[in-house]
mmCIF file of the N, C-alpha and C atoms, coordinates in Angstrom:
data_MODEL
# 
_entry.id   MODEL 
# 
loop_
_atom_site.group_PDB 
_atom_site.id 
_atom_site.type_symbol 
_atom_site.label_atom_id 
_atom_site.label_alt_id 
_atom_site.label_comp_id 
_atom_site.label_asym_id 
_atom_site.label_entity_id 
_atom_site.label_seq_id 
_atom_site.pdbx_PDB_ins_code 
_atom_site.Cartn_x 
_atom_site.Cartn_y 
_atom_site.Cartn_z 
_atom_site.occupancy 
_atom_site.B_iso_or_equiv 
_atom_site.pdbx_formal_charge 
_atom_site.auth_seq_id 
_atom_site.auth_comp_id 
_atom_site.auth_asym_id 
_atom_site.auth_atom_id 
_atom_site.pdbx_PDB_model_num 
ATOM 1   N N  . UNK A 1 1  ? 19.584 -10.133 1.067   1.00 0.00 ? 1  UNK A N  1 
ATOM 2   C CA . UNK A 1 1  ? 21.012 -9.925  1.058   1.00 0.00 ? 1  UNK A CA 1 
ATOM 3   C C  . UNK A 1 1  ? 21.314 -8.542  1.619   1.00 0.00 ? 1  UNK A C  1 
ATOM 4   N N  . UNK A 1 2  ? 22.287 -8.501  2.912   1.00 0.00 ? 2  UNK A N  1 
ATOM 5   C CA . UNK A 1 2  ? 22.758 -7.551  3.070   1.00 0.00 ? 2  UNK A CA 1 
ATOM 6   C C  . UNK A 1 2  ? 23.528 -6.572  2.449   1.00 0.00 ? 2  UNK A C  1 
ATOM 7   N N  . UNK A 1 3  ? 23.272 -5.317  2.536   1.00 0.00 ? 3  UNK A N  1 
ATOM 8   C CA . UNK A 1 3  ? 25.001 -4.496  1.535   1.00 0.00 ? 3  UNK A CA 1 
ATOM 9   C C  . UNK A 1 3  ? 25.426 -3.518  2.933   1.00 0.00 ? 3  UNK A C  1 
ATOM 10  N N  . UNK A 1 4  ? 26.709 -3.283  2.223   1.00 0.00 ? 4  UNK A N  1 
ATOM 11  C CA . UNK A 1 4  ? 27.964 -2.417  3.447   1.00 0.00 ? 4  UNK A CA 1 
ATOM 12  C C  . UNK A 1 4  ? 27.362 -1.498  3.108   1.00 0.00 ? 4  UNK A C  1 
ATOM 13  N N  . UNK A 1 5  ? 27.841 -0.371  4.123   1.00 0.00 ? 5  UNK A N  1 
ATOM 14  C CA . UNK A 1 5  ? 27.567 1.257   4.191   1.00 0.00 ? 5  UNK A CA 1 
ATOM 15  C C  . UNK A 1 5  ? 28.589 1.373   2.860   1.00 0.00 ? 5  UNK A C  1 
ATOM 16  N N  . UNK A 1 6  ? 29.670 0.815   2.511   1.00 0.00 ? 6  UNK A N  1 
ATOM 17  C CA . UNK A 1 6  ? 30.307 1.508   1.612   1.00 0.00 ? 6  UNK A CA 1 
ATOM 18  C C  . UNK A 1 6  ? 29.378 0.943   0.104   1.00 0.00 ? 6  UNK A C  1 
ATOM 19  N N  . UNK A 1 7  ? 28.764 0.080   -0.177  1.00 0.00 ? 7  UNK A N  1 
ATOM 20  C CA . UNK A 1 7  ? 27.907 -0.397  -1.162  1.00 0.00 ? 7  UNK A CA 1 
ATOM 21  C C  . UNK A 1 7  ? 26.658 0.146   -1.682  1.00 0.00 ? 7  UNK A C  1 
ATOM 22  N N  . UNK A 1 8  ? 26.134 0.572   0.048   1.00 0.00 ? 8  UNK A N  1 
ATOM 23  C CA . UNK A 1 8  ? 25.131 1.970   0.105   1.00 0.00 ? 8  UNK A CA 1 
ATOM 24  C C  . UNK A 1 8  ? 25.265 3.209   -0.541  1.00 0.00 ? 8  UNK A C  1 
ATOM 25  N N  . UNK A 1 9  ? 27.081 3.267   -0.303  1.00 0.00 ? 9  UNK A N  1 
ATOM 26  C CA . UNK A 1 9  ? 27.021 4.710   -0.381  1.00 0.00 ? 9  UNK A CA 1 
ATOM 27  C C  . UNK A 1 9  ? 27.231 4.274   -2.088  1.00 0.00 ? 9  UNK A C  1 
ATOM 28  N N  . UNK A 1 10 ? 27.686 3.975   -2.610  1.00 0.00 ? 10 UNK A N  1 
ATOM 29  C CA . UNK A 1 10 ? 28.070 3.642   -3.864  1.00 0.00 ? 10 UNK A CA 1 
ATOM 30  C C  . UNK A 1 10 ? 26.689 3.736   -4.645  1.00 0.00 ? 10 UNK A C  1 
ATOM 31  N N  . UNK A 1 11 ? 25.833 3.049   -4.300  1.00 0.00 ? 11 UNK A N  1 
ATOM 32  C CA . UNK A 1 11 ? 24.272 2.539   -5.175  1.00 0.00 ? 11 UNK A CA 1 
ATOM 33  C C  . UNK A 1 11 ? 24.015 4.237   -4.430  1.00 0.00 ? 11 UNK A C  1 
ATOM 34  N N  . UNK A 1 12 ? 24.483 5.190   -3.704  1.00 0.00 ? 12 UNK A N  1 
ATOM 35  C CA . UNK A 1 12 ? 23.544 6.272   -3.611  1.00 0.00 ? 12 UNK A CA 1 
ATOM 36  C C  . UNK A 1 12 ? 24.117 7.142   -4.826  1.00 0.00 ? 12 UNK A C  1 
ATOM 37  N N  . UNK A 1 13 ? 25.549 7.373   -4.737  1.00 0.00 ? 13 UNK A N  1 
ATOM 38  C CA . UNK A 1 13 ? 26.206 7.718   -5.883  1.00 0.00 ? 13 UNK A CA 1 
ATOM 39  C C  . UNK A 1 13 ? 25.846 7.889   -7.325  1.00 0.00 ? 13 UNK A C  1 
ATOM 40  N N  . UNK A 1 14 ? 25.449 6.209   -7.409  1.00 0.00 ? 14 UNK A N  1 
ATOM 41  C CA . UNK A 1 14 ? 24.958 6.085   -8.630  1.00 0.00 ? 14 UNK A CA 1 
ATOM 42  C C  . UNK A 1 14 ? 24.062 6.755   -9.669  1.00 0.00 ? 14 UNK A C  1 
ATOM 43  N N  . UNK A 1 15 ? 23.299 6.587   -7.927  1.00 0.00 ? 15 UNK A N  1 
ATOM 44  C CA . UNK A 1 15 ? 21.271 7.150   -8.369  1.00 0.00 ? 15 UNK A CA 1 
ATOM 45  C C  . UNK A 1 15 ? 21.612 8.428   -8.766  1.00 0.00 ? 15 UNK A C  1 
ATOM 46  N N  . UNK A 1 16 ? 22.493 9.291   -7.769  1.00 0.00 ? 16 UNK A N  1 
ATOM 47  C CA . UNK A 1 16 ? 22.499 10.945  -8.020  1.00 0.00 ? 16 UNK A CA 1 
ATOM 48  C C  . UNK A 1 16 ? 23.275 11.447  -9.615  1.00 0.00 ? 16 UNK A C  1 
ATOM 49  N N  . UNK A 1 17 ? 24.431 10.124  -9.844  1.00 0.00 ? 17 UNK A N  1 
ATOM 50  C CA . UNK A 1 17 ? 24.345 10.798  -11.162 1.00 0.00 ? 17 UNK A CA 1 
ATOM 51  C C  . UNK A 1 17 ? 23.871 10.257  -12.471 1.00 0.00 ? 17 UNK A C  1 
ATOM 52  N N  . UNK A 1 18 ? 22.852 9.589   -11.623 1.00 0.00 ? 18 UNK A N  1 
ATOM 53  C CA . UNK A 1 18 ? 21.993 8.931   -12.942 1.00 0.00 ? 18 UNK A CA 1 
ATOM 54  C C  . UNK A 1 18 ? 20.811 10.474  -13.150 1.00 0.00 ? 18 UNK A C  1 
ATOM 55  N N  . UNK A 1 19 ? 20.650 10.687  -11.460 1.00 0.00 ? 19 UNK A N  1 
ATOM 56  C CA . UNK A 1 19 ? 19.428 12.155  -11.704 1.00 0.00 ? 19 UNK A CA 1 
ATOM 57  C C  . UNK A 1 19 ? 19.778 13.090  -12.714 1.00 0.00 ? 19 UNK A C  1 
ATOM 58  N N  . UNK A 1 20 ? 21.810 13.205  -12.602 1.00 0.00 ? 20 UNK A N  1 
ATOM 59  C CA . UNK A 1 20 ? 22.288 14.194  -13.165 1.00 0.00 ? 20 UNK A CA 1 
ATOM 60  C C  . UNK A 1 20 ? 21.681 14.206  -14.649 1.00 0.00 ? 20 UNK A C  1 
ATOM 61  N N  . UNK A 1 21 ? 22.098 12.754  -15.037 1.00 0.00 ? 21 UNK A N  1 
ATOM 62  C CA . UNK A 1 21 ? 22.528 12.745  -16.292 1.00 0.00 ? 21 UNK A CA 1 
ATOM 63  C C  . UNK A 1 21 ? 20.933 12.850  -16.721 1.00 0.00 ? 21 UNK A C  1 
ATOM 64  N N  . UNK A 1 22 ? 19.593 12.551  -16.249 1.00 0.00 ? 22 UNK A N  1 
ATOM 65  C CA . UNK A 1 22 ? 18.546 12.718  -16.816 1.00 0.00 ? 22 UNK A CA 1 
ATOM 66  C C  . UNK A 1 22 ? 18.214 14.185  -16.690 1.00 0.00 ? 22 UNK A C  1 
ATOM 67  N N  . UNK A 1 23 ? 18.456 15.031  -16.091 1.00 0.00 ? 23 UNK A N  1 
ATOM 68  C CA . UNK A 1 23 ? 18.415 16.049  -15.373 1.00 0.00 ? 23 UNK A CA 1 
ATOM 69  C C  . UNK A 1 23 ? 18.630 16.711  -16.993 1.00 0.00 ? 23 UNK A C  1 
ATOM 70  N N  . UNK A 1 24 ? 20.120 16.808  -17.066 1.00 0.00 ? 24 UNK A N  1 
ATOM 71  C CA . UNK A 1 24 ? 20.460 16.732  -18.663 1.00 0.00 ? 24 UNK A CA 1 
ATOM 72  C C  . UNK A 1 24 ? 19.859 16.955  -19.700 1.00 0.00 ? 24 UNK A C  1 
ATOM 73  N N  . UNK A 1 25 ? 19.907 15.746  -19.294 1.00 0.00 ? 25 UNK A N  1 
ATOM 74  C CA . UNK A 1 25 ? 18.632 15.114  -20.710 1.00 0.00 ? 25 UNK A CA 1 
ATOM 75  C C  . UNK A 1 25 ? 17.356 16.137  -21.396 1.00 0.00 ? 25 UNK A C  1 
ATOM 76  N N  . UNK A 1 26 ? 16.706 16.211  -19.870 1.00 0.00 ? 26 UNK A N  1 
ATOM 77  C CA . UNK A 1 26 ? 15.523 16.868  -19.883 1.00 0.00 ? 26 UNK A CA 1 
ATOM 78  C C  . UNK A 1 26 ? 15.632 18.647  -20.335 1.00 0.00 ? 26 UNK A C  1 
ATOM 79  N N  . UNK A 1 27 ? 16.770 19.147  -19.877 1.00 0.00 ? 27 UNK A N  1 
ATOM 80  C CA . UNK A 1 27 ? 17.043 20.431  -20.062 1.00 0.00 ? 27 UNK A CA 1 
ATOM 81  C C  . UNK A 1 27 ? 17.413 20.274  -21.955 1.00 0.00 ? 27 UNK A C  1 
ATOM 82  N N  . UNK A 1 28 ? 18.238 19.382  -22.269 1.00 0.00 ? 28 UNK A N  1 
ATOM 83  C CA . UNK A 1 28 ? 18.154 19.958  -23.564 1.00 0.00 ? 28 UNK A CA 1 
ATOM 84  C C  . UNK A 1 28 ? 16.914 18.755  -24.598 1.00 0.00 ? 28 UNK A C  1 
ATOM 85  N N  . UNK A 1 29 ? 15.907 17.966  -23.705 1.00 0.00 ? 29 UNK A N  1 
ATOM 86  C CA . UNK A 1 29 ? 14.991 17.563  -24.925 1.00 0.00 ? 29 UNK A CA 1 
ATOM 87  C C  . UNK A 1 29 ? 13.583 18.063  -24.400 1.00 0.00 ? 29 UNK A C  1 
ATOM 88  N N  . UNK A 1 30 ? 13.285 18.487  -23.525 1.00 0.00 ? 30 UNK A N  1 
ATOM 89  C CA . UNK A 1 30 ? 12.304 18.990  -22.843 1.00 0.00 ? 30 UNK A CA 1 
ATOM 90  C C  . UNK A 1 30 ? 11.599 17.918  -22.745 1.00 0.00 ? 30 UNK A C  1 
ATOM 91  N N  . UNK A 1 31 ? 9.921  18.398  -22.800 1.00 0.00 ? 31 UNK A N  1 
ATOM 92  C CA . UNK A 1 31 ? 9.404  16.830  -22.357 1.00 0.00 ? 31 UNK A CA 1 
ATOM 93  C C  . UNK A 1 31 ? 9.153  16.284  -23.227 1.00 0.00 ? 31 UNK A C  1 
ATOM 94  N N  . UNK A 1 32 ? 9.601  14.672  -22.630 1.00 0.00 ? 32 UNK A N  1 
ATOM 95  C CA . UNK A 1 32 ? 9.482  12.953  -23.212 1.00 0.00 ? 32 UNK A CA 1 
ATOM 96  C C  . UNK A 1 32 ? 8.974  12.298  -22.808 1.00 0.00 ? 32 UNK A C  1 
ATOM 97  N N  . UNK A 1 33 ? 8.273  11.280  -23.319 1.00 0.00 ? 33 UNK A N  1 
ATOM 98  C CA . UNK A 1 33 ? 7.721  10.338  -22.750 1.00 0.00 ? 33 UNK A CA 1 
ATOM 99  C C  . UNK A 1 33 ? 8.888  9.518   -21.605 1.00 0.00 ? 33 UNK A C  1 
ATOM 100 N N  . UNK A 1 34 ? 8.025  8.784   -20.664 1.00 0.00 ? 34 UNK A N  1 
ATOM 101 C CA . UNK A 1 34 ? 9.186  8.084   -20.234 1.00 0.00 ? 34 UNK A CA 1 
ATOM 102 C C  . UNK A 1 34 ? 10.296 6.957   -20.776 1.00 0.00 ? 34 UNK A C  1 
ATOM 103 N N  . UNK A 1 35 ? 8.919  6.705   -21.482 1.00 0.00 ? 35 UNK A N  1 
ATOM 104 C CA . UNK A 1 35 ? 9.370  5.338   -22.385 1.00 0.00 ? 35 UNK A CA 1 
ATOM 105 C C  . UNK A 1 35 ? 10.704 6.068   -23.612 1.00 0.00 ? 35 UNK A C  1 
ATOM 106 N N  . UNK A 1 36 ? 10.766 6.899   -24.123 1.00 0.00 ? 36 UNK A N  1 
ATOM 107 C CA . UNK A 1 36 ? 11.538 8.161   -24.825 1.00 0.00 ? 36 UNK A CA 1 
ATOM 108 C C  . UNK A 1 36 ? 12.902 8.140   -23.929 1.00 0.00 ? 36 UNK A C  1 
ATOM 109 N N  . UNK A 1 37 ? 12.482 8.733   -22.810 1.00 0.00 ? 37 UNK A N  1 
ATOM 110 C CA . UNK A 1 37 ? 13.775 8.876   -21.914 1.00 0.00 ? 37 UNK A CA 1 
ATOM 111 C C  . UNK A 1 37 ? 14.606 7.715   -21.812 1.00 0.00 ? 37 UNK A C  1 
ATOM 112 N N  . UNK A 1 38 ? 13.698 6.069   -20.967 1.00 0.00 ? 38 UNK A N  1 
ATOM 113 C CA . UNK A 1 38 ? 14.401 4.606   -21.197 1.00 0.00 ? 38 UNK A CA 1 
ATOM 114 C C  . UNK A 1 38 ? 15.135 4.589   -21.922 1.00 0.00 ? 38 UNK A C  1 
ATOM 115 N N  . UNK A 1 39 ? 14.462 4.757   -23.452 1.00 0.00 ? 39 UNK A N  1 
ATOM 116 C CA . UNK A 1 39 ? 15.252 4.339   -24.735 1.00 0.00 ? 39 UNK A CA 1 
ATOM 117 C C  . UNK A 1 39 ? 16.770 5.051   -24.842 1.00 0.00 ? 39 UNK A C  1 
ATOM 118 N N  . UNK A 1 40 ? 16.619 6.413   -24.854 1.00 0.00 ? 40 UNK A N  1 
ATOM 119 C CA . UNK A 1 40 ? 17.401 7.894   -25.280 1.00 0.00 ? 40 UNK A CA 1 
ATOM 120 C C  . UNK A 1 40 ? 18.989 7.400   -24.333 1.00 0.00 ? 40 UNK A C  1 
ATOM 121 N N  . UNK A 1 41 ? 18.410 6.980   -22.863 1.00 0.00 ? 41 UNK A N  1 
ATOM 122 C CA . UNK A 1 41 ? 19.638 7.155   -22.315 1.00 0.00 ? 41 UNK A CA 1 
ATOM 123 C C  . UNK A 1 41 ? 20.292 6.148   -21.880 1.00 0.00 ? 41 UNK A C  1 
ATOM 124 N N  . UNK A 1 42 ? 21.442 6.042   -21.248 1.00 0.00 ? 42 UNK A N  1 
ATOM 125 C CA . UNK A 1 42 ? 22.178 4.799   -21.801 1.00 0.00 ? 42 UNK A CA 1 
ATOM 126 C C  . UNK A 1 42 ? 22.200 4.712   -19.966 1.00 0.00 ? 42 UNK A C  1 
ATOM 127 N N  . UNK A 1 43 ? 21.218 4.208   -19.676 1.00 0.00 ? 43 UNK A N  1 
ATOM 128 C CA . UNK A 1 43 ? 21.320 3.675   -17.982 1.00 0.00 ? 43 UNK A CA 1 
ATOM 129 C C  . UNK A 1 43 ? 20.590 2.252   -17.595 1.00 0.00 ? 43 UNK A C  1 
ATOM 130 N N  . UNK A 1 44 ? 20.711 1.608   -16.433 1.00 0.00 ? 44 UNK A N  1 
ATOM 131 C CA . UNK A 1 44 ? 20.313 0.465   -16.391 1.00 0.00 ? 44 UNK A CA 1 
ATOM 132 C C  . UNK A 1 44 ? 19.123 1.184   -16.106 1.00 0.00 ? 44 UNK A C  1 
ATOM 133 N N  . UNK A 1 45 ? 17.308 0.471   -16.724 1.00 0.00 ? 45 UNK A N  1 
ATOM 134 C CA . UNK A 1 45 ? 16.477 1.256   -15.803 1.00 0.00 ? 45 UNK A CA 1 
ATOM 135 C C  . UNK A 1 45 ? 16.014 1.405   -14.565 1.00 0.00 ? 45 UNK A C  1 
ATOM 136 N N  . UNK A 1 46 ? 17.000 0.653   -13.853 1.00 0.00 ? 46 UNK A N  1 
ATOM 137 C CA . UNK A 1 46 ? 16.395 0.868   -12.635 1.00 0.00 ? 46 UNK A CA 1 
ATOM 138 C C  . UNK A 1 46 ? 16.986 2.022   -12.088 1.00 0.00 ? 46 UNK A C  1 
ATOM 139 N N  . UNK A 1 47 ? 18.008 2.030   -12.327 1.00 0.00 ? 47 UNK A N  1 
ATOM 140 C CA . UNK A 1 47 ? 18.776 3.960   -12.222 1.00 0.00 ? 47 UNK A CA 1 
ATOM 141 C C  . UNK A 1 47 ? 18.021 4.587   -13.005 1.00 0.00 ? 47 UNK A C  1 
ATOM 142 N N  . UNK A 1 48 ? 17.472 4.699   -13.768 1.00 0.00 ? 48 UNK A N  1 
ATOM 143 C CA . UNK A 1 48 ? 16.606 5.444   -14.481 1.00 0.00 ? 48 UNK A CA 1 
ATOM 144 C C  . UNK A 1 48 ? 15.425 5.903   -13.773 1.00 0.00 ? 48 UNK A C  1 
ATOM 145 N N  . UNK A 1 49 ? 14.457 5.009   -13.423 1.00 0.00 ? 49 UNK A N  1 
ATOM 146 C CA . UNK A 1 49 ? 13.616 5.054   -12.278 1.00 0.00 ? 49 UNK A CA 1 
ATOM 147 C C  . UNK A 1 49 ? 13.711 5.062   -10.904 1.00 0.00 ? 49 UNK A C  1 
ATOM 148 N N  . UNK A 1 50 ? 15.541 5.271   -10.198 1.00 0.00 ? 50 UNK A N  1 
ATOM 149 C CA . UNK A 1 50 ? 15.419 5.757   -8.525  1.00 0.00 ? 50 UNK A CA 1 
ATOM 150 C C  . UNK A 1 50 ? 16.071 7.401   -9.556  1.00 0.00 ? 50 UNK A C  1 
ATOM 151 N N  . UNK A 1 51 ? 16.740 7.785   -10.563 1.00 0.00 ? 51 UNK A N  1 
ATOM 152 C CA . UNK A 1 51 ? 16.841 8.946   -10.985 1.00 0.00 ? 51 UNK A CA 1 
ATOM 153 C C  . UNK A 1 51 ? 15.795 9.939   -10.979 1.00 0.00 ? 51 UNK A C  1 
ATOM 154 N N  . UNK A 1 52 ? 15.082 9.157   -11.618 1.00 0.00 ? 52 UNK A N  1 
ATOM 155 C CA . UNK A 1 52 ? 13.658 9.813   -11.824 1.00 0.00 ? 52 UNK A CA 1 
ATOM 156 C C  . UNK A 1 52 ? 13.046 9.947   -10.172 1.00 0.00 ? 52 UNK A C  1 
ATOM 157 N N  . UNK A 1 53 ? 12.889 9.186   -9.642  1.00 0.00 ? 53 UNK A N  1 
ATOM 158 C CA . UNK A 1 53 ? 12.372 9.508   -8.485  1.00 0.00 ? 53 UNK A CA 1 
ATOM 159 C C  . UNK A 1 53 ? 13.335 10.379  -7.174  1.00 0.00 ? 53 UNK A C  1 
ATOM 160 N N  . UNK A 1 54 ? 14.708 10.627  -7.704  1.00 0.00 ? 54 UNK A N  1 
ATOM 161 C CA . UNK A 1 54 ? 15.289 11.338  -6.973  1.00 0.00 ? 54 UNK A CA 1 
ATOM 162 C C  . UNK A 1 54 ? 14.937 12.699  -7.467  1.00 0.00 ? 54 UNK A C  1 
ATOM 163 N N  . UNK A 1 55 ? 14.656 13.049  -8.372  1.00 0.00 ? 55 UNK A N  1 
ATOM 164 C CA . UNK A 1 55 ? 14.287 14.329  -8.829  1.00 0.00 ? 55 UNK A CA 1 
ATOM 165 C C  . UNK A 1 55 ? 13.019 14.456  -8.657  1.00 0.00 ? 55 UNK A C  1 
ATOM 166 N N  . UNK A 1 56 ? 12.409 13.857  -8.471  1.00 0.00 ? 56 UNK A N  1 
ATOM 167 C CA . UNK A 1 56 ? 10.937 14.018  -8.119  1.00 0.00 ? 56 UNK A CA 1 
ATOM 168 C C  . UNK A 1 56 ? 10.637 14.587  -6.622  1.00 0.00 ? 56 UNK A C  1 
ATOM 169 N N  . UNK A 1 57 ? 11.588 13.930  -5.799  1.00 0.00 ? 57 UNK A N  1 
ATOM 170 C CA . UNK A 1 57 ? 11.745 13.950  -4.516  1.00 0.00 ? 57 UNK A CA 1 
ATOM 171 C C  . UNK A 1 57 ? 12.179 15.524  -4.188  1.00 0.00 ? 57 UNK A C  1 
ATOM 172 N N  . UNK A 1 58 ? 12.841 15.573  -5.299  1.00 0.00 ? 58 UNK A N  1 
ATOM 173 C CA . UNK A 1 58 ? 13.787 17.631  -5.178  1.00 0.00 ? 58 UNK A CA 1 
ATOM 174 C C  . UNK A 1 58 ? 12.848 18.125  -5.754  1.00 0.00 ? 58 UNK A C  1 
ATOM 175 N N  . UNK A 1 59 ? 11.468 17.954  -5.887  1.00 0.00 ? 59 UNK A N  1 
ATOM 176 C CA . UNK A 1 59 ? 10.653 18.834  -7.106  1.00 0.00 ? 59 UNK A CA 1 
ATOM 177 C C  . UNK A 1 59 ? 11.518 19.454  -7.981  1.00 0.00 ? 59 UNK A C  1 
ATOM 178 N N  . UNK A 1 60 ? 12.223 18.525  -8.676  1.00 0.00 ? 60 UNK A N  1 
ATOM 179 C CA . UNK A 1 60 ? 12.415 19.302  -10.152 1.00 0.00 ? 60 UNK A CA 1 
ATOM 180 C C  . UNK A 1 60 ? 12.165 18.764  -11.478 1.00 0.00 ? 60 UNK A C  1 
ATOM 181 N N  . UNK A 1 61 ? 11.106 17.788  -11.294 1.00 0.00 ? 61 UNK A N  1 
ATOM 182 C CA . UNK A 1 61 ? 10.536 17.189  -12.612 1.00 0.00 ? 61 UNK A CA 1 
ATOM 183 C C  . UNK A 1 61 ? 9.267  17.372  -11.692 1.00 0.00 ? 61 UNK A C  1 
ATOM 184 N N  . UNK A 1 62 ? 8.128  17.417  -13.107 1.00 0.00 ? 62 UNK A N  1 
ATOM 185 C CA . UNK A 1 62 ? 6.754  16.884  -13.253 1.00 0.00 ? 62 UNK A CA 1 
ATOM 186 C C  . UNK A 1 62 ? 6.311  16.087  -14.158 1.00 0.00 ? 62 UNK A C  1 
ATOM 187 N N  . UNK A 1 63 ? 5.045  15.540  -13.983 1.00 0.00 ? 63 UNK A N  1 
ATOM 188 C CA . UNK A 1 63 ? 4.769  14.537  -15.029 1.00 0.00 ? 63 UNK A CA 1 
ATOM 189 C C  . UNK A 1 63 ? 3.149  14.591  -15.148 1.00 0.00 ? 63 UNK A C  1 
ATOM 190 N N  . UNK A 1 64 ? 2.896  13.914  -16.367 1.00 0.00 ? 64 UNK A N  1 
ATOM 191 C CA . UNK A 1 64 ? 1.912  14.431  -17.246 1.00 0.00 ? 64 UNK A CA 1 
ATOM 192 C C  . UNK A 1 64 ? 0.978  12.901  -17.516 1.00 0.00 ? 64 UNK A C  1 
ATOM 193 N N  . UNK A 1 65 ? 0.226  12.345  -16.950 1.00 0.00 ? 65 UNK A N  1 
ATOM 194 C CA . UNK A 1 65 ? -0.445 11.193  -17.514 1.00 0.00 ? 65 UNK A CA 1 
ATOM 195 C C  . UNK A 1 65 ? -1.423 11.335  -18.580 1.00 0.00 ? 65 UNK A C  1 
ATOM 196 N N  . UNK A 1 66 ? -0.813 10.905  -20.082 1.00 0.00 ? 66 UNK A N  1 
ATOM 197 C CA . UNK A 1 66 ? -1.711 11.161  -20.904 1.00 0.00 ? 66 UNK A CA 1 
ATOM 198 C C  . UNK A 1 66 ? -2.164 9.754   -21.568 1.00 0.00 ? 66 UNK A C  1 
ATOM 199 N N  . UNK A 1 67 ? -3.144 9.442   -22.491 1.00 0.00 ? 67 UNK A N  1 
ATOM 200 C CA . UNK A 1 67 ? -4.265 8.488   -22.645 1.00 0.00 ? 67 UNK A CA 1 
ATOM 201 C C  . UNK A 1 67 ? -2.846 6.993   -22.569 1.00 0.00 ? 67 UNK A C  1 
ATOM 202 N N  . UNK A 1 68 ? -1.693 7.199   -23.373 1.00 0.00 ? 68 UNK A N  1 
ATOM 203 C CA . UNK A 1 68 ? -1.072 6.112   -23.298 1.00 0.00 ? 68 UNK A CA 1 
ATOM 204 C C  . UNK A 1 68 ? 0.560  5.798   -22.791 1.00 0.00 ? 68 UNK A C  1 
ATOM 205 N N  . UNK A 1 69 ? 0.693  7.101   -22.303 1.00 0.00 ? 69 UNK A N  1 
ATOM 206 C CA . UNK A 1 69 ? 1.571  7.075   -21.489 1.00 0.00 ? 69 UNK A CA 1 
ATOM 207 C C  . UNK A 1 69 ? 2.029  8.308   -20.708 1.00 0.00 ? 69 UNK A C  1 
ATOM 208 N N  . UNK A 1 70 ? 3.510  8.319   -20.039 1.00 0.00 ? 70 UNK A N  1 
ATOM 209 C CA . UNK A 1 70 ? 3.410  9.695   -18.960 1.00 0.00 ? 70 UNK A CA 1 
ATOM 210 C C  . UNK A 1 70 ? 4.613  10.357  -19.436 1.00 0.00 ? 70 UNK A C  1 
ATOM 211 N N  . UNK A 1 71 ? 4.527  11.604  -19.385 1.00 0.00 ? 71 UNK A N  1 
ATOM 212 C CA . UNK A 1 71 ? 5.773  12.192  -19.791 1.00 0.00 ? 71 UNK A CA 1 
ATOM 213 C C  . UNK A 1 71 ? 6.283  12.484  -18.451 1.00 0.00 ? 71 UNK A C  1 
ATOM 214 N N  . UNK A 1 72 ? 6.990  12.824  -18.938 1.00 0.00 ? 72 UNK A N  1 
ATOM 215 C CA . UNK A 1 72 ? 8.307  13.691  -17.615 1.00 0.00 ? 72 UNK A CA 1 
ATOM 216 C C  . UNK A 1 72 ? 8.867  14.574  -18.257 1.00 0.00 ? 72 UNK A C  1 
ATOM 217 N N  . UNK A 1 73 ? 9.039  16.393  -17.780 1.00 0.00 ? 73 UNK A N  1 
ATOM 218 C CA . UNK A 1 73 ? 9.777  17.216  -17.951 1.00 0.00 ? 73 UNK A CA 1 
ATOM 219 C C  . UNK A 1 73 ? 9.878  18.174  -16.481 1.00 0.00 ? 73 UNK A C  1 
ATOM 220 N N  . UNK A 1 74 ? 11.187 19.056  -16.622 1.00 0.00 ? 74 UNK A N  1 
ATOM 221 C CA . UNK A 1 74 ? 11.851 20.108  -15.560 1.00 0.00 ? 74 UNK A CA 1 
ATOM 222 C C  . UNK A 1 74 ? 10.449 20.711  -15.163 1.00 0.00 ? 74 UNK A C  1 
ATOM 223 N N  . UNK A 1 75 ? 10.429 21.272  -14.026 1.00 0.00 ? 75 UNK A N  1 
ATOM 224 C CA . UNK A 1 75 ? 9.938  22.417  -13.419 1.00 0.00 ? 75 UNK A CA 1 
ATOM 225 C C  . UNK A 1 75 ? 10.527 23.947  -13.181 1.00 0.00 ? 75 UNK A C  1 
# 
């Protein structure tokens, strides 16, 4: 299925203030698991995960693979 440039721009919208709002997040819970973050915030996860990967993309999260899962916190 195709989408418009204006549908594009909308789903880009989205993502950036989904980054915001994890962005947020992270500044006042420091690091969480991801699974922590899913739960905590009130986004569909797939904005959750292009969020997460938009901030990843700005290096301003890192992440931590530990025995049963990965955290994510600021840089």
């Amino acid at each position: 299925m195709f989408t418009s440039r204006k549908e594009q721009k909308e789903m880009q919208t989205q993502i950036i203030e989904s980054a915001g709002k994890i962005y947020n997040y992270l500044s006042d819970k420091g690091e969480v698991t991801i699974n922590k973050l899913r739960k905590d915030m009130d986004l569909d996860d797939n904005f959750t995960y292009m969020g997460l990967g938009w901030l990843s993309r700005e290096d301003k999260i890192s992440y931590t693979q530990k025995p049963k899962s990965i955290t994510v916190k600021l840089v």
